[in-house]
KOLVEXMI-704259 format. One record per residue (C-alpha): residue in three letters; residue number from 1; x, y, z. Coordinates in steps of 0.02 Angstrom, whole numbers. Example, Ala and Ser with C-alpha at 12.3 -4.5 7.8 and 13.67 -1.06 7.14 Angstrom:
<atoms>
<'ALA', 1, <615, -225, 390>>,
<'SER', 2, <684, -53, 357>>,
</atoms>
This chain:
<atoms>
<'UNK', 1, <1480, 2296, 1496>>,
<'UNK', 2, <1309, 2181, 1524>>,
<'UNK', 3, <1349, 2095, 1381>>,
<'UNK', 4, <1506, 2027, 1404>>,
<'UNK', 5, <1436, 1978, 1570>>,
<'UNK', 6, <1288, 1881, 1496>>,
<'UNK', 7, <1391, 1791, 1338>>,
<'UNK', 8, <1438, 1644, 1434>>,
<'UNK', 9, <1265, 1589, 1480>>,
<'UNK', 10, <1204, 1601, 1294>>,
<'UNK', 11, <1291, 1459, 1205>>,
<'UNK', 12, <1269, 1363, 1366>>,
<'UNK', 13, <1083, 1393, 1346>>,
<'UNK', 14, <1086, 1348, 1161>>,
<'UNK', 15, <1179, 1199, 1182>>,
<'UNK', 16, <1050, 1130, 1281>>,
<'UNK', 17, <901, 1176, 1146>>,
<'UNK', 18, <1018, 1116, 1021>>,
<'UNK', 19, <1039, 957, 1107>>,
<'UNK', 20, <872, 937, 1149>>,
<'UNK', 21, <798, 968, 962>>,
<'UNK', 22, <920, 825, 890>>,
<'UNK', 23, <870, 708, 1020>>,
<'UNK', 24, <691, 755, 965>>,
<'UNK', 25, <731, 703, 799>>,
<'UNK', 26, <825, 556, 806>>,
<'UNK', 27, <685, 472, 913>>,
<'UNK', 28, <549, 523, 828>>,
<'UNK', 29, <562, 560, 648>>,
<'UNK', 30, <636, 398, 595>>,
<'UNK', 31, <452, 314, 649>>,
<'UNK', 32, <343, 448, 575>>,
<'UNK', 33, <426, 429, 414>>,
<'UNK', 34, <421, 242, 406>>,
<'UNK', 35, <232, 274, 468>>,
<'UNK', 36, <190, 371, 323>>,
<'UNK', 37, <251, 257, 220>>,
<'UNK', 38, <135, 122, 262>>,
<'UNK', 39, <5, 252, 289>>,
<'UNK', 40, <27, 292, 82>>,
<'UNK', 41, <31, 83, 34>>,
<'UNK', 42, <-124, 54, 134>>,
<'UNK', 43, <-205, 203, 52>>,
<'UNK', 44, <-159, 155, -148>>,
<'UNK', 45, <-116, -20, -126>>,
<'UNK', 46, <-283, -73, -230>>,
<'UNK', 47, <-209, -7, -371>>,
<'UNK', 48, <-104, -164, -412>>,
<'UNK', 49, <-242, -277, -385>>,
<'UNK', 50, <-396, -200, -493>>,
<'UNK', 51, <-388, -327, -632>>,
<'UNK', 52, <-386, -490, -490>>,
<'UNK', 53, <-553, -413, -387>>,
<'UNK', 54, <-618, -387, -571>>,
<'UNK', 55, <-573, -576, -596>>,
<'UNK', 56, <-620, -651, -442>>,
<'UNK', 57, <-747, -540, -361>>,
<'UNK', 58, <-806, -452, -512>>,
<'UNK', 59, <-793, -275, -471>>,
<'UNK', 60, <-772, -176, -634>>,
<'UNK', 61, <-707, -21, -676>>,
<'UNK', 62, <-837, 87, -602>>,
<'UNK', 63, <-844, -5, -429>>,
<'UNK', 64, <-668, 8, -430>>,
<'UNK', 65, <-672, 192, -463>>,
<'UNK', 66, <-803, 236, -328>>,
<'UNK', 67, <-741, 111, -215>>,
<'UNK', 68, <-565, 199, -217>>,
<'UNK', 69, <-652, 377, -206>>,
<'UNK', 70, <-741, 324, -38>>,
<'UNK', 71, <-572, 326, 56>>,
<'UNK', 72, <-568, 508, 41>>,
<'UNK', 73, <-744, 544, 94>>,
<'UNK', 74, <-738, 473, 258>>,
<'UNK', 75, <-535, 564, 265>>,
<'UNK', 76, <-617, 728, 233>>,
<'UNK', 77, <-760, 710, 354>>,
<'UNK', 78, <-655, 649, 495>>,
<'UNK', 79, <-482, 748, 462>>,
<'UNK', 80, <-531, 882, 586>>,
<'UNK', 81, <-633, 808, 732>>,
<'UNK', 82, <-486, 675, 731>>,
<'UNK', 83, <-369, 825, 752>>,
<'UNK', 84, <-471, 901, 885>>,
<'UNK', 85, <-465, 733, 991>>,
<'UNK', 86, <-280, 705, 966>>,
<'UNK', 87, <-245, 876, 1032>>,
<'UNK', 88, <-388, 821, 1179>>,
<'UNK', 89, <-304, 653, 1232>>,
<'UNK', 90, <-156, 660, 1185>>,
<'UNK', 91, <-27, 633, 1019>>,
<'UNK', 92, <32, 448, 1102>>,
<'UNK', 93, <-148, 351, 1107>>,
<'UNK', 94, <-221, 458, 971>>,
<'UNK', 95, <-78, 413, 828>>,
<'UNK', 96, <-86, 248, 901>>,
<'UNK', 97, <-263, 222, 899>>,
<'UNK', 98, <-253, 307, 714>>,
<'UNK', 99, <-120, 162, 673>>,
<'UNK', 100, <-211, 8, 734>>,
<'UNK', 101, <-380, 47, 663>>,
<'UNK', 102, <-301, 88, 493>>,
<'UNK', 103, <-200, -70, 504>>,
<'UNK', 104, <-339, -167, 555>>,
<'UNK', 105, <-444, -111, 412>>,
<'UNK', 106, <-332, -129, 291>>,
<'UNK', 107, <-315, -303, 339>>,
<'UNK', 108, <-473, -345, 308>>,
<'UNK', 109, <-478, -290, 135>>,
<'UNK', 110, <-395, -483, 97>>,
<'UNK', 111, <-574, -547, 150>>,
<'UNK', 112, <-698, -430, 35>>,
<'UNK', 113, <-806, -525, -57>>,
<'UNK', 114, <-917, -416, -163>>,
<'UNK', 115, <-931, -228, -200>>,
<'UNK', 116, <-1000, -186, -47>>,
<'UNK', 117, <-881, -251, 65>>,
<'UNK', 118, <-760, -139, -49>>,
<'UNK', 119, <-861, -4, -9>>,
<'UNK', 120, <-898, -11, 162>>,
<'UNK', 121, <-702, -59, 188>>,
<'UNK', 122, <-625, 93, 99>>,
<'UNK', 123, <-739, 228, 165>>,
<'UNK', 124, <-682, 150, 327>>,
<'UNK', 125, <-508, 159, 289>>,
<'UNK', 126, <-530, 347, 255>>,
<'UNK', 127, <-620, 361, 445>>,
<'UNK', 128, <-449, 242, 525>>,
<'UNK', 129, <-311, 354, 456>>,
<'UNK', 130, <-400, 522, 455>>,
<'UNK', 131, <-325, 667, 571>>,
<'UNK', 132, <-129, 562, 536>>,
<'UNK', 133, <-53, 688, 452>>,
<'UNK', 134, <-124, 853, 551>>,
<'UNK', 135, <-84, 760, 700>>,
<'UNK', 136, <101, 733, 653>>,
<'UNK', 137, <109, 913, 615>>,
<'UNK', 138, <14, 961, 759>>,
<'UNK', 139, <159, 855, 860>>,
<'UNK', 140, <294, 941, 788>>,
<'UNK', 141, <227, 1106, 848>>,
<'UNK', 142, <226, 1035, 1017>>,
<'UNK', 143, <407, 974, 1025>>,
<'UNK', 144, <516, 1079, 889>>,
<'UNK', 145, <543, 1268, 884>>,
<'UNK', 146, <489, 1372, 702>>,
<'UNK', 147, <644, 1336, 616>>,
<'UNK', 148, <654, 1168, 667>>,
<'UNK', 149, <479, 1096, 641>>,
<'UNK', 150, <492, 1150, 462>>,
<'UNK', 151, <640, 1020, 438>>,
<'UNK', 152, <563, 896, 522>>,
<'UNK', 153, <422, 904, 417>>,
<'UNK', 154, <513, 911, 270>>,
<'UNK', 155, <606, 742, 332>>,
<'UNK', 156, <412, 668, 362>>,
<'UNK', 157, <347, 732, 195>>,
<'UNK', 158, <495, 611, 126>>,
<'UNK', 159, <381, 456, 167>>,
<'UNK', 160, <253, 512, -1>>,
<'UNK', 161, <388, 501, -112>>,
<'UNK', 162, <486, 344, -26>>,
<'UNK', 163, <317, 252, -23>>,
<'UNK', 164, <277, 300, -229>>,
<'UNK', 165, <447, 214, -250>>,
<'UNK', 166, <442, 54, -157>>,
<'UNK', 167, <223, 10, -156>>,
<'UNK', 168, <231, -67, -347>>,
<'UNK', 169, <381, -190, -339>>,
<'UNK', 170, <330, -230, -157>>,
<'UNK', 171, <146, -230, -181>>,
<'UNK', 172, <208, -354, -354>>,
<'UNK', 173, <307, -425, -250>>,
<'UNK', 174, <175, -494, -95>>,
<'UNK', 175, <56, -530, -232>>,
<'UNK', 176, <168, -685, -291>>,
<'UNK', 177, <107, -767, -120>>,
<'UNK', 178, <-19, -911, -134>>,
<'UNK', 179, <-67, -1034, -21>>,
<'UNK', 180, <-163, -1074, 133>>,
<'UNK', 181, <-324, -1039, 15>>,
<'UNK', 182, <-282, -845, 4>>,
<'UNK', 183, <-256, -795, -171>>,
<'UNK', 184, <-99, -670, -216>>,
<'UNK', 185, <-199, -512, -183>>,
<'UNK', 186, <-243, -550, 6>>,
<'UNK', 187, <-91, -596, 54>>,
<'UNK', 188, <-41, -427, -13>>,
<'UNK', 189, <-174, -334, 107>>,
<'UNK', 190, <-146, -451, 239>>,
<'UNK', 191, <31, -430, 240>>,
<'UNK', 192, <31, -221, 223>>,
<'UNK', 193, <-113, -204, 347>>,
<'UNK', 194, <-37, -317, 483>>,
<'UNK', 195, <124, -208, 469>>,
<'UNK', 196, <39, -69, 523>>,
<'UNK', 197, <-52, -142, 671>>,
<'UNK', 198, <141, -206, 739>>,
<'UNK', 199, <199, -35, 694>>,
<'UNK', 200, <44, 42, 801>>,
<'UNK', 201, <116, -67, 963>>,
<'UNK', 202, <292, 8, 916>>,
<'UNK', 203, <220, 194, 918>>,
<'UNK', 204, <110, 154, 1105>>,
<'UNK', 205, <267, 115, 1190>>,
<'UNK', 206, <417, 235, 1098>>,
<'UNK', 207, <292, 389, 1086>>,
<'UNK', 208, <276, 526, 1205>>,
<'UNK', 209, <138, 665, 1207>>,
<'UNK', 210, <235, 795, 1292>>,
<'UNK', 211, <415, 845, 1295>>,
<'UNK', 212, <400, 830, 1518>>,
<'UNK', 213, <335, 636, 1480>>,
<'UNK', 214, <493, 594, 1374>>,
<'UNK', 215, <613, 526, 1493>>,
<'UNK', 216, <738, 495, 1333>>,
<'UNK', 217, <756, 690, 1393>>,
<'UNK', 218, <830, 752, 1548>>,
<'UNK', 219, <740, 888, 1652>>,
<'UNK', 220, <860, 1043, 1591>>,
<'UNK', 221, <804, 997, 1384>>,
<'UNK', 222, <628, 965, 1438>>,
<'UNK', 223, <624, 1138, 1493>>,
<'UNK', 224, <720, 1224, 1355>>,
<'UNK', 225, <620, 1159, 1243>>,
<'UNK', 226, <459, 1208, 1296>>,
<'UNK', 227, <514, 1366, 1377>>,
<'UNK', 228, <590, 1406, 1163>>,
<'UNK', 229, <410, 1331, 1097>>,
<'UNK', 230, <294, 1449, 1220>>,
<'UNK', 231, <392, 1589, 1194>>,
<'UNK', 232, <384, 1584, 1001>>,
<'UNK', 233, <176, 1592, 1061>>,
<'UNK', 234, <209, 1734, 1171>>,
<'UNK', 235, <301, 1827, 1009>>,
<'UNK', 236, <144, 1792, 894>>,
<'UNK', 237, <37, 1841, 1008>>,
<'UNK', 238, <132, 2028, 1030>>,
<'UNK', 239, <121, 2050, 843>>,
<'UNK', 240, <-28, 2026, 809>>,
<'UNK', 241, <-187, 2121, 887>>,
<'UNK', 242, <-335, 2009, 826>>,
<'UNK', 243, <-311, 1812, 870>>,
<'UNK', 244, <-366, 1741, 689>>,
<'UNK', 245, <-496, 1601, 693>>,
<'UNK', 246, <-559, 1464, 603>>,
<'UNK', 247, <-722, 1539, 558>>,
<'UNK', 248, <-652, 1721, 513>>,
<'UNK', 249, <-521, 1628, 392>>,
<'UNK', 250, <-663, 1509, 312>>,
<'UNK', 251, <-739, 1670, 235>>,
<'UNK', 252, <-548, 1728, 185>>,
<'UNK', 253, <-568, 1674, -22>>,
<'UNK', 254, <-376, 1669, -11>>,
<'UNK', 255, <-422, 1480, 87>>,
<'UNK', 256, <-556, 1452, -23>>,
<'UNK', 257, <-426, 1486, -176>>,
<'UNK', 258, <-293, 1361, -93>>,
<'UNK', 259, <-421, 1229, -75>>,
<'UNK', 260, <-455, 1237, -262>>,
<'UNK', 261, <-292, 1239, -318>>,
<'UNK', 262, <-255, 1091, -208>>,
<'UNK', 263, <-399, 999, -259>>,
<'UNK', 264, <-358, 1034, -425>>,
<'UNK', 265, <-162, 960, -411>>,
<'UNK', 266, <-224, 786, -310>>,
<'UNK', 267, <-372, 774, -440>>,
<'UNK', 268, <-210, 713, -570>>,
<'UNK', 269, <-101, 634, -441>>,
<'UNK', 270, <-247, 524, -382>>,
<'UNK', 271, <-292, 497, -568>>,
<'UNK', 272, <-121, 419, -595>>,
<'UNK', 273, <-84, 321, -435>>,
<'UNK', 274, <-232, 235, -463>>,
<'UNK', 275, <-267, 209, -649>>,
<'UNK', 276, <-77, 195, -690>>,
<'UNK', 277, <-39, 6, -664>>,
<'UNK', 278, <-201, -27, -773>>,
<'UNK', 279, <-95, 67, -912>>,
<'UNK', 280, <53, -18, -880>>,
<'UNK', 281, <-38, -215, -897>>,
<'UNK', 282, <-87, -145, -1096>>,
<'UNK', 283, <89, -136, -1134>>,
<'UNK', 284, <107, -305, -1138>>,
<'UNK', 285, <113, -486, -1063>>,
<'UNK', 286, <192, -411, -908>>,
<'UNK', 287, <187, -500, -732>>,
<'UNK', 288, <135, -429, -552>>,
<'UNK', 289, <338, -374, -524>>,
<'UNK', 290, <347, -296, -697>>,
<'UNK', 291, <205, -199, -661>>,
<'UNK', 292, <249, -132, -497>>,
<'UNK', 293, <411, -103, -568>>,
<'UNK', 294, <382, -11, -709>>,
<'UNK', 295, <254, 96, -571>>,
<'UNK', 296, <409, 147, -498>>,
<'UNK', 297, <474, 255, -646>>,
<'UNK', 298, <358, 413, -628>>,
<'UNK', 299, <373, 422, -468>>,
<'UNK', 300, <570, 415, -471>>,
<'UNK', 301, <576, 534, -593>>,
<'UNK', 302, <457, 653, -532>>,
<'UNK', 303, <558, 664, -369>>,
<'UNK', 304, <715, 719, -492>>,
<'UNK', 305, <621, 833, -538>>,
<'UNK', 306, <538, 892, -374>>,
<'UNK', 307, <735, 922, -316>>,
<'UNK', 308, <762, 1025, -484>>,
<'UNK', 309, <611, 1121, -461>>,
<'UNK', 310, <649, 1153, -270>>,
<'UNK', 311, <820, 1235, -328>>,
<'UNK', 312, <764, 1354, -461>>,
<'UNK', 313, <628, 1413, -358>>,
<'UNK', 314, <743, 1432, -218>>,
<'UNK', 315, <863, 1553, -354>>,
<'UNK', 316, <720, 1638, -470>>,
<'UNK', 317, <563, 1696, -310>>,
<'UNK', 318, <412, 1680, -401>>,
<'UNK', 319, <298, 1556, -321>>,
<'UNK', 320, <154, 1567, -422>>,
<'UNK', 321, <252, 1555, -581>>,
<'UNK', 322, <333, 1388, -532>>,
<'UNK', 323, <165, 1322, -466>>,
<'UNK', 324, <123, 1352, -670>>,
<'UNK', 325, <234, 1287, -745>>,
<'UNK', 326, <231, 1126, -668>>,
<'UNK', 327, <49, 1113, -704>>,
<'UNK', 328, <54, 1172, -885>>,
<'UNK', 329, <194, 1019, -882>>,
<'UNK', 330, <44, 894, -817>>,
<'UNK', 331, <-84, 963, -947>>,
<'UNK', 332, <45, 948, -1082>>,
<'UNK', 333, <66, 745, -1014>>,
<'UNK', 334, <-115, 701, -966>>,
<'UNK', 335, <-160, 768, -1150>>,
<'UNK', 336, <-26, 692, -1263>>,
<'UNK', 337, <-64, 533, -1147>>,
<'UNK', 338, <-215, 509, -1270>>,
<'UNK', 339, <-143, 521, -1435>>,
<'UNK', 340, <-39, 350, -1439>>,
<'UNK', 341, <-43, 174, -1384>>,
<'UNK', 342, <-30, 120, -1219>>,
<'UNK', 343, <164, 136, -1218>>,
<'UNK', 344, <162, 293, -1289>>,
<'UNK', 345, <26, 339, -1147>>,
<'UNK', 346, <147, 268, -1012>>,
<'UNK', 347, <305, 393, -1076>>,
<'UNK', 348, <191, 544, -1078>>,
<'UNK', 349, <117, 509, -897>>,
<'UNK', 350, <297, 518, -826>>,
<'UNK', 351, <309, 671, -922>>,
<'UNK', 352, <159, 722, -831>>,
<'UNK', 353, <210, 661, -639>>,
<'UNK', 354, <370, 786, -677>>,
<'UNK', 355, <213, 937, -669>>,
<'UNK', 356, <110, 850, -552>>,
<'UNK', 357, <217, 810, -420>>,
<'UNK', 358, <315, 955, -428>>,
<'UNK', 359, <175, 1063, -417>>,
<'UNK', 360, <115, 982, -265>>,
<'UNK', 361, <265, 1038, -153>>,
<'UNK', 362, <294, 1199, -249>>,
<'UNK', 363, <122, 1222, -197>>,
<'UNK', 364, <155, 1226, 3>>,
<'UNK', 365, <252, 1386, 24>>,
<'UNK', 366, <106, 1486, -37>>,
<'UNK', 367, <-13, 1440, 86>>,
<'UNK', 368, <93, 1423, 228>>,
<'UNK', 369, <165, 1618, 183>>,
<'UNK', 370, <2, 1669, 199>>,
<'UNK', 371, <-62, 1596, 351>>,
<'UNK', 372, <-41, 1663, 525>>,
<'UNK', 373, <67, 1525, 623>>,
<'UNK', 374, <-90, 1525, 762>>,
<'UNK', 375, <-189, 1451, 661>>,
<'UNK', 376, <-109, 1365, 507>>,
<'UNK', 377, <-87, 1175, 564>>,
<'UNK', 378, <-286, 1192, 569>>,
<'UNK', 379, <-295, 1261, 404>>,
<'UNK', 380, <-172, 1153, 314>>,
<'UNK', 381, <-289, 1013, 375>>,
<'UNK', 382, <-436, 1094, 310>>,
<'UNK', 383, <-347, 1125, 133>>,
<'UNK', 384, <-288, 955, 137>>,
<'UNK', 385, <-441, 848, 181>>,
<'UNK', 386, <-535, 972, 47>>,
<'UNK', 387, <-404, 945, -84>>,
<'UNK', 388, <-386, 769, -25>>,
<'UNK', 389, <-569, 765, -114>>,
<'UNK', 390, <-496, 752, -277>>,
<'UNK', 391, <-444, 579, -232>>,
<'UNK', 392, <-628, 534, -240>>,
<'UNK', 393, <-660, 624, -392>>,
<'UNK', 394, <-540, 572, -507>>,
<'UNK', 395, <-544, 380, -472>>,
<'UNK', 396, <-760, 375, -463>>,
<'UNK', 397, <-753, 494, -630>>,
<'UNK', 398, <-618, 361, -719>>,
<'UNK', 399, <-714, 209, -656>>,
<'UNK', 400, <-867, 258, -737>>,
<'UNK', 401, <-806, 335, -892>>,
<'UNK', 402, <-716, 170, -929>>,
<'UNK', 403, <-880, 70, -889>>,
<'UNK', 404, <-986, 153, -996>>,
<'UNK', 405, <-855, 216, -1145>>,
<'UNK', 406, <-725, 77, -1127>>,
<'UNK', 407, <-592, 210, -1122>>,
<'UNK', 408, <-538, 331, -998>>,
<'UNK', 409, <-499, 459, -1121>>,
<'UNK', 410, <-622, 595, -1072>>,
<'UNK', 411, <-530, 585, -890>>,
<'UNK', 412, <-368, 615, -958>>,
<'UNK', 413, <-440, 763, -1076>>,
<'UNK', 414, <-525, 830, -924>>,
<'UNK', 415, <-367, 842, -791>>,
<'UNK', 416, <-270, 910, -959>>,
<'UNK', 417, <-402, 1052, -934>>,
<'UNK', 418, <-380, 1042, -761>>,
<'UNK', 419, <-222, 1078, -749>>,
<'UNK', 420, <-220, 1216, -868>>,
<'UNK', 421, <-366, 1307, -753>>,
<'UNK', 422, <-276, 1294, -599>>,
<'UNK', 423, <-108, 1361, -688>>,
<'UNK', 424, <-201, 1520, -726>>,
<'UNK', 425, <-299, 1518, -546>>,
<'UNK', 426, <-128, 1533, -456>>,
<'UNK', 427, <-77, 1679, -494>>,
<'UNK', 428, <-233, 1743, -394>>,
<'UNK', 429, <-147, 1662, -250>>,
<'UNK', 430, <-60, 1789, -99>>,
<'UNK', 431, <105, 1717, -37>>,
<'UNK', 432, <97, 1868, 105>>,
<'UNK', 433, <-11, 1887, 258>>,
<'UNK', 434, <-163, 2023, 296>>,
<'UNK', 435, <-62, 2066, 435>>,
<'UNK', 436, <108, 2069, 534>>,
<'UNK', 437, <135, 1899, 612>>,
<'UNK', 438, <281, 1792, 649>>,
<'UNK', 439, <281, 1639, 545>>,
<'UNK', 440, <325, 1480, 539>>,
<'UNK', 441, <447, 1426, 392>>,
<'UNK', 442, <363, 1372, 252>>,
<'UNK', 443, <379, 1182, 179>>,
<'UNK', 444, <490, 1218, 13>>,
<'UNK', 445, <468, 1111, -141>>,
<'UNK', 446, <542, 953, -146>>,
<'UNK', 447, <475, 776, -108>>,
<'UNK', 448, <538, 788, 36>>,
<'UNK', 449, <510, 951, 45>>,
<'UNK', 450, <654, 1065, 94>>,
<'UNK', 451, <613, 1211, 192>>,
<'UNK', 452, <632, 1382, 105>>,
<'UNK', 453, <690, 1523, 247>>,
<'UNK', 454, <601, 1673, 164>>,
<'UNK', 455, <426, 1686, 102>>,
</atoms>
């Protein structure tokens, strides 16, 4: 028969795929994660040193607030036109350019001198490192097959929750420094900057745009692989008999609704990242290291409880309901966070990062079930740079409440109720396309974000 005839030339086929894809990963994954690591300490790094710019520059609480907000305006502004020009020149200059300008920036933070030097620097920061995590994805879909590329981003979303871990003792750490006439606090943006700029002449020369430019490849893998990658395009494409587009979908309210509900998750995770070390310095006489330390604990055990999470939803399907409960979780935190002392606040805000987090990654699957595969990498930047937004919120709303009240309590009362609205708005949320399509896997929920094989 034709099929015993053909069997032979299968596994030898897949063998070369299969060789091909780990090569893939062991060369490249490795440098996105460690680049979204210092992508995430460059972002939230100012969080350790509010109370030395109040000292030395005096920029109070409101400053601080609006000055950390401003990242994410010029992130959401420039998320997709920086997309559009990676996929124009090229994944090798454009995540390299995206690396040295952030670097650079960030480096410059050690010599603000006033608020608007803050300013200008942080909305900057936003433009540097905008269109960095589209264009990772964007890369994947350019190198991995479906099944694949959903790993591989999982392995790359690990780099959020290994950078929540290591930014306070090594931000508490650097800040130690002094000498040279730089205080503690520049050295720590000098320091974290500058190892993004070497990292960005790392990424120029081990990068490749296309899987024919990688010579780490030989010419049989180069050709598997993108012979596997167009014809998952080819398979779309027969399903389907309308190509979906960016303007049809921005009038779909089933985007609109995944852009609330993410803006409504990074509103609280924002909140914390960069009011929580304040808390932590009213606990007590605590140094730089304690502080960054004691940072570390939400974020540890919120990725405990990301894995948990990831494995119930995995055995009891219902999306929407897990997406809940992890909010109701942050509500029930942010709000008891207000009814003791600063201690007391500290316990009940890692009680919250269990709901926040976890709703963040359980929060993936239901966008990316719903998407057609065409045309989700461009969404997923749209819903992120939009819910990205809440990063300006939160901190500018903090900032000023503590300004003019001397307490942040309203803020914490207010992502309570947050939380509590989007737990209801979920369950308005479609995990299943308009129409037949062949999808990519979804990104499960885990910190690093397992990938779930059914939708």
């Amino acid at each position: 028969m034709t099929n015993s005839i053909n069997t032979p030339a299968v596994p030898e086929e897949h063998s070369v795929l299969a060789n091909a894809i780990g090569k893939v990963k062991r060369h490249v994954l490795p440098l996105f994660v460690i680049m979204f690591i210092l992508n995430y300490i460059d972002r939230v790094n100012i969080g350790f040193v509010r109370t030395h710019m109040e000292h030395d520059l005096g920029i109070g609480a409101a400053a601080y607030g609006l000055g950390a907000g401003l990242f994410f305006i010029g992130y959401a502004l420039f998320e997709v036109p920086s997309n559009m020009l990676l996929q124009k020149v090229g994944a090798r200059i454009w995540l390299t350019r995206i690396m040295f300008t952030w670097g650079i920036v960030a480096t410059m933070m050690a010599f603000i001198q006033n608020e608007t030097h803050f300013y200008i620097l942080r909305f900057l920061l936003g433009v540097a490192e905008a269109g960095f995590f589209p264009g990772v994805i964007y890369y994947f879909t350019r190198w991995l097959p479906g099944v694949e590329r959903g790993k591989a981003i999982a392995i790359f979303l690990s780099g959020s929750a290994i950078a929540s871990l290591i930014s306070g003792p090594l931000s508490g750490a650097l800040l130690q420094i002094d000498g040279f006439g730089f205080k503690g606090w520049q050295w720590m943006f000098a320091i974290e900057g500058l190892a993004s700029v070497f990292l960005g002449f790392f990424v120029w020369f081990w990068l490749d745009s296309k899987p024919h430019d990688a010579k780490w490849l030989n010419r049989e893998e180069q050709d598997a692989l993108v012979e596997a990658i167009d014809q998952e395009q080819r398979d779309r494409e027969a399903l389907t008999t309308v190509k979906p587009t960016i303007g049809k979908l921005l009038k779909d309210r089933q985007i609109l609704l995944f852009c609330a509900l993410y803006f409504c998750i990074q509103l609280t995770i924002y909140a914390a990242t960069f009011w929580l070390p304040s808390i932590i310095k009213k606990m007590g006489d605590l140094s730089d290291v304690q502080v960054g330390f004691f940072n570390s604990i939400p974020w540890l055990i919120s990725i405990l409880a990301m894995y948990s999470f990831a494995a119930l939803s995995g055995k009891f399907k219902f999306q929407q309901a897990w997406v809940a409960t992890a909010l109701l979780i942050a509500a029930v935190g942010m709000f008891l966070s207000t009814t003791g002392g600063p201690i007391f606040a500290f316990v009940a805000i890692c009680f919250a990062a269990i709901g926040f987090k976890s709703a963040s990654s359980l929060f993936w699957p239901i966008p990316q079930g719903y998407l057609d595969a065409r045309i989700a990498a461009a969404v997923i930047a749209l819903i992120n740079s939009i819910g990205n937004l809440g990063g300006f919120v939160a901190p500018t709303t903090f900032g000023f409440l503590e300004q003019t009240t001397g307490s942040i309590q309203g803020g914490l009362y207010g992502l309570a109720g947050t939380s509590i609205f989007a737990a209801i708005l979920v369950f308005f949320a479609k995990t299943s396309p308009k129409q037949a399509s062949l999808l990519t896997p979804p990104i499960a929920a885990v910190p690093g974000v397992t990938v779930s094989k059914s939708n």
